[in-house]
Structure formats: structure tokens, C-alpha cells
C-alpha positions as CSV (number, residue, x, y, z in Angstrom):
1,X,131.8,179.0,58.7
2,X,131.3,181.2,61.6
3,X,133.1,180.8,64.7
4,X,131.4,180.8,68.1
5,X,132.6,180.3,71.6
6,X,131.8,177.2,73.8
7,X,128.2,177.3,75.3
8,X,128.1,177.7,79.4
9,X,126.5,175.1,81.0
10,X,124.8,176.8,84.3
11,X,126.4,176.3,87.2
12,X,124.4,174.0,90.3
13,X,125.1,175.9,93.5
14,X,125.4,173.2,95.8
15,X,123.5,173.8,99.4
16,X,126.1,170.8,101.1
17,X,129.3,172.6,101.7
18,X,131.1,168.7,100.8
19,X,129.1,168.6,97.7
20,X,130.5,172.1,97.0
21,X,133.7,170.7,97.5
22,X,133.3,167.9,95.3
23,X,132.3,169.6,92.0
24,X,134.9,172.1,92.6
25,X,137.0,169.5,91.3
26,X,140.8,169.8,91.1
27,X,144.2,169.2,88.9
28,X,144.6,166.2,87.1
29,X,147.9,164.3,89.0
30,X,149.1,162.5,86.1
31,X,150.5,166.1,85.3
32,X,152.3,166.3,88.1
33,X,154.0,162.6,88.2
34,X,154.7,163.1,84.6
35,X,156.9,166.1,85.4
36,X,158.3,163.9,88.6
37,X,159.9,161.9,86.0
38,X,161.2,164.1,83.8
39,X,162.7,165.8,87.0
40,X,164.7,162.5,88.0
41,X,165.7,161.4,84.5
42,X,165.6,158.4,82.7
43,X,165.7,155.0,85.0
44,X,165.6,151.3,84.3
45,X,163.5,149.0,86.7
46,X,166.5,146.3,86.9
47,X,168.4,146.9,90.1
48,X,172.2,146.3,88.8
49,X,174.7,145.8,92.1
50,X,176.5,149.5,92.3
51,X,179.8,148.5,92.2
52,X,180.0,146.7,89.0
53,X,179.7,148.5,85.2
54,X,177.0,145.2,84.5
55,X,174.4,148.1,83.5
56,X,177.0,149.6,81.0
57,X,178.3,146.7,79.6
58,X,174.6,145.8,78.8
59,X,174.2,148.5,77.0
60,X,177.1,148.6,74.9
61,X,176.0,145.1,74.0
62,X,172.4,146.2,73.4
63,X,173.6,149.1,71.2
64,X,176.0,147.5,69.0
65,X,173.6,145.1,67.3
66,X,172.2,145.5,64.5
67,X,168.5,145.6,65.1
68,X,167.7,148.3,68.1
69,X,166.0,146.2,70.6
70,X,164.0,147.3,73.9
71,X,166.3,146.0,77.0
72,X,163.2,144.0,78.4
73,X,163.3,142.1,75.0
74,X,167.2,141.9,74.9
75,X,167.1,140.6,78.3
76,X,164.5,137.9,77.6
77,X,166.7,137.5,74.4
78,X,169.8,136.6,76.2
79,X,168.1,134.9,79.3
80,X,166.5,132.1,76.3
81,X,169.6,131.8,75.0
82,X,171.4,130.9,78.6
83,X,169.0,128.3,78.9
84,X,169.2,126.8,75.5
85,X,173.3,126.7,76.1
86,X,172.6,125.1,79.5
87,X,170.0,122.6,78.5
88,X,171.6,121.8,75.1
């Protein structure tokens, strides 16, 4: 099978200099927040008071099970059980 290179489409010159503009196109800025995040490291969208270890402590917990859970499902876990305690 032989090998070929992509076909060229031919360019439109635009006569609007805002049309121009707008096929010019541009970078894709999902690229650039995915590297944001990467740059700030991993975060968790609970806001946990700063002087307390609560967010460790969680997380000890979390680990030492025996089944790996997500910490959104851990949390919903543990906030079911509180009520069932409370209620029961």
C-alpha cells in the first residue's frame, strides 16, 4: 500500500479583513488549562478549615480500607451512614 500525503484543500482568501480573522483560527485553550492544572497540582473541591488535619485524617481513613474508593463516594458513604446512626 502506497503512502501519500494529505490532500490541500485551497485556501478562500477572504476580501473582509474580520472574516480573515476568523478563519485564521487559533489554539485550542483546553491545552493550555490542562497544563494550568498540572502546574498547581492535584486539589480536592472540599474546602477543609486550615487549621485542622480533617483533610489528612480523611484520607488515612479513605486509604486504609479495603476497597479503594473515590473521596466523593467515601464521603457520600460516611455522610449515609451519619444519618442512619442519627435516625436509627
Amino acid at each position: 500500500m502506497a503512502l501519500s500525503a494529505k490532500p490541500t484543500r485551497p485556501v478562500a482568501k477572504a476580501a473582509d479583513p474580520v472574516e480573515a480573522f476568523i478563519s485564521k483560527g487559533g489554539s485550542v485553550p483546553a491545552e493550555a488549562v490542562a497544563a494550568e492544572k498540572i502546574a498547581k497540582g492535584a486539589q480536592h473541591p472540599l474546602k477543609f478549615p486550615a487549621d485542622t488535619d480533617l483533610f489528612d485524617r480523611l484520607e488515612v481513613a479513605r486509604k486504609a480500607s479495603v476497597v479503594r474508593l473515590p473521596r466523593n463516594t467515601w464521603i457520600l458513604q460516611a455522610i449515609a451512614e451519619k444519618l442512619a446512626r442519627d435516625a436509627g
